[in-house]
Structures are given as C-alpha cells and as structure tokens.
C-alpha positions, -999 to +999 in steps of 0.1 A: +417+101-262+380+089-260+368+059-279+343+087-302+375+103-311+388+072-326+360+062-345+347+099-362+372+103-383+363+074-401+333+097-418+351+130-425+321+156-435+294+133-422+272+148-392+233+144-373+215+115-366+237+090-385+269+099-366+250+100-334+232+063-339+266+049-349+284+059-320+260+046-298+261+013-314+294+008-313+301+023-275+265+023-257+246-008-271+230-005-234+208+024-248+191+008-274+186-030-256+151-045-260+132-041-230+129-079-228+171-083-235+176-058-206+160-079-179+184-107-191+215-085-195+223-080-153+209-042-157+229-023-128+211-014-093+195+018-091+190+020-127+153+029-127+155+055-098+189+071-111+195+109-120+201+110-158+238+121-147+237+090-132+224+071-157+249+082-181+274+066-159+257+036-155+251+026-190+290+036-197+295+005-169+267-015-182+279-007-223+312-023-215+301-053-198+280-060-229+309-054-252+331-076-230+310-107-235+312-104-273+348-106-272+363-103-310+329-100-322+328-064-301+349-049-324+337-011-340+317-011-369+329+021-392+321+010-430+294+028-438+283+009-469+274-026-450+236-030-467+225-041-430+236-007-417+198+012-426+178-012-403+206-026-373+209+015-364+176+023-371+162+039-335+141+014-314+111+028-320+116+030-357+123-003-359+095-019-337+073+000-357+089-016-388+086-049-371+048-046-363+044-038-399+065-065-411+047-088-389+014-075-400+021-082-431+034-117-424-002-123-405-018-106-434-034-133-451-051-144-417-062-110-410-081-107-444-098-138-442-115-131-412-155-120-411-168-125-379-172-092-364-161-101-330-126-112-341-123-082-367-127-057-330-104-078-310-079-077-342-085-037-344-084-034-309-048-049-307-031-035-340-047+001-339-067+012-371-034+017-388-025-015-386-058-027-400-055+000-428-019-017-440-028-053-434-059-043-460-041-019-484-006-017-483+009-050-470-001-072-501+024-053-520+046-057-492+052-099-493+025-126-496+029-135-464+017-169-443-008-191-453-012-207-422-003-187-394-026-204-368+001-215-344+016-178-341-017-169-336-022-182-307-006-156-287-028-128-297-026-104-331-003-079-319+020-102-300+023-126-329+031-099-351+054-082-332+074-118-330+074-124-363+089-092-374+109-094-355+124-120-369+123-112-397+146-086-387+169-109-370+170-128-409+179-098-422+206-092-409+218-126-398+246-126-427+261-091-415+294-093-397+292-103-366+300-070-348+267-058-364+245-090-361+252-090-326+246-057-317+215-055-335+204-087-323+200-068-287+174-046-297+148-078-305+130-095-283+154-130-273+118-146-285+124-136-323+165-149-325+152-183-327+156-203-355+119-212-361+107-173-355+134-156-374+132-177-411+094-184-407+088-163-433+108-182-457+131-153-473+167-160-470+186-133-455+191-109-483+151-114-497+144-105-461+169-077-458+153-064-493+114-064-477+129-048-444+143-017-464+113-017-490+090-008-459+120+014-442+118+034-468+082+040-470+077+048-431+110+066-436+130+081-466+148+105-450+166+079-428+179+058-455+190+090-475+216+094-445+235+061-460+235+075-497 
C-alpha cells in the first residue's frame, strides 16, 4: 500500500488542489523547498539535467532524506482544521507573492515617506508598479508597519521586503505543530527563520497568522474556500 493511500481517507469526499498540496507536503516536501533551502538540503546529482521521469524519482529519494532528519517531528499532517493549514500549503509562488506583499507592507511607512525622485525609480524599478500601487493604497489597511526600517533597508527594497515577509510567515506559523512548522519552514528563505527577521514586525504568532490570511484572502479567496 502506498503512503497516499494511507493518508486520503482521512478526507472522505474532498478532491483538487487541496488533496493534491497536502500530499505533497506530507510525502514530497522536496518539491516545494525554497530555492535558497535546496542548495543547503544535499540536492541529488543530476538533478538539473534529469528527465522529469527521472526527477520524480529523485525527489521520492531526496523527500525521504528530508523526512528522515525531522525524525518524530516528520509525522503526516491530516487534520484539516489546523488555522496554519491556508498559508504552510499555500503553492510557492502564492506564498512569495504573499510574502512580498507582506513585506511591502512592513516597508510601507519608508516607502511613503520618500520624495526624491531618484529613490521613488529605483523603489519602482525593484517592487514593480504593483507593488508601488499596494504599498500607496492597499497596505495601510493591511498593518501599520515599521517605523524605522533603515537597517533592512540596506539590502535593497525588494530584497528587504521579501525577508521580512517572510518572516513574518515563519511567525505565523511558528506555534503550529511541529510536523507543519517544519515543513513549512522549508519553503522560506533560511534568512527569514531567524529570530530577529521572523518577529520584527512585532505581532505574536496568531496577530501575524491573522494579517497573513487577511491578505491570503484578498490575492486569493478561492484557496482559503478549499479549508471551509
């Protein structure tokens, strides 16, 4: 019996991108790893240059070396009503677009008081004229965000916000059970986990957890109607 077997009848009815995401989670964390966690995860040899037939394989081998070195912690995840569940399965582009706009927000209050027109083109030029658009309009209503933001700034607007929503993510769901946390924890950037970078925005986890869904839901409704 495969390890999928086991774990689908836990959600008799339930179908589509939910089942999908969940399964991958539990068996194939290798899929979804941060580009930055993969280079430190011992990716296999020939992963780059492989058939997909062969990448399959591979990330089976690579999926269970990753859930050996969680030990206990690697155990399946199957209740559905965990409130961390929206945002640890959320697909990695979804979520590093939550992230930017989390971060974005978090930068916000930098962002809008700047005037010289050199820094407002290097600011578009990084975060795109939709990030511009929600750091002006939409990310006030979001959170307050930093005051002083000067020493995350110092890697550049996108980069800083990336980080920091990233971690905010991280805070989110750093009270989840530990199969979760850690699973979800490999699809940030190593940078964010930190302790400084994932509570610098001051929410504890559940205010955090409560912004991260606000904006899930507005970038996408659909997805957190799967959980309801």
């Amino acid at each position: 019996m495969s390890d999928s077997s086991v774990l689908t009848p836990q959600w008799p009815g339930l179908s589509g991108p939910l089942v999908s995401r969940l399964l991958e989670f539990n068996l194939l964390p290798s899929r979804t790893l941060h580009p930055g966690q993969a280079d430190q995860l011992a990716p296999p040899e020939g992963m780059a240059d492989a058939s997909e037939a062969v990448r399959n394989v591979l990330h089976r081998h690579w999926s269970r070396r990753l859930l050996n070195r969680l030990g206990a912690n690697a155990a399946s995840v199957i209740e559905l009503d965990e409130p961390t569940l929206p945002l640890a399965l959320a697909a990695p582009p979804q979520l590093m677009r939550l992230a930017r706009d989390l971060g974005i927000a978090l930068i916000g209050p930098s962002l809008r008081r700047i005037i010289e027109r050199e820094q407002v083109l290097k600011a578009r030029s990084e975060l795109g004229e939709h990030g511009m658009v929600w750091a002006l309009e939409g990310a006030p209503a979001l959170m307050s965000g930093l005051e002083d933001a000067h020493s995350w700034l110092q890697a550049g607007w996108a980069q800083a916000a990336d980080r920091l929503g990233c971690g905010m993510l991280a805070q989110a769901w750093h009270d989840a059970p530990a199969p979760i946390r850690e699973r979800a924890n490999w699809k940030l950037h190593p940078d964010s986990l930190n302790v400084e970078t994932r509570t610098a925005s001051g929410h504890t986890a559940p205010q955090a957890r409560s912004v991260c869904l606000q904006r899930l839901n507005q970038i996408d409704p659909t997805w957190l109607l799967s959980f309801h």
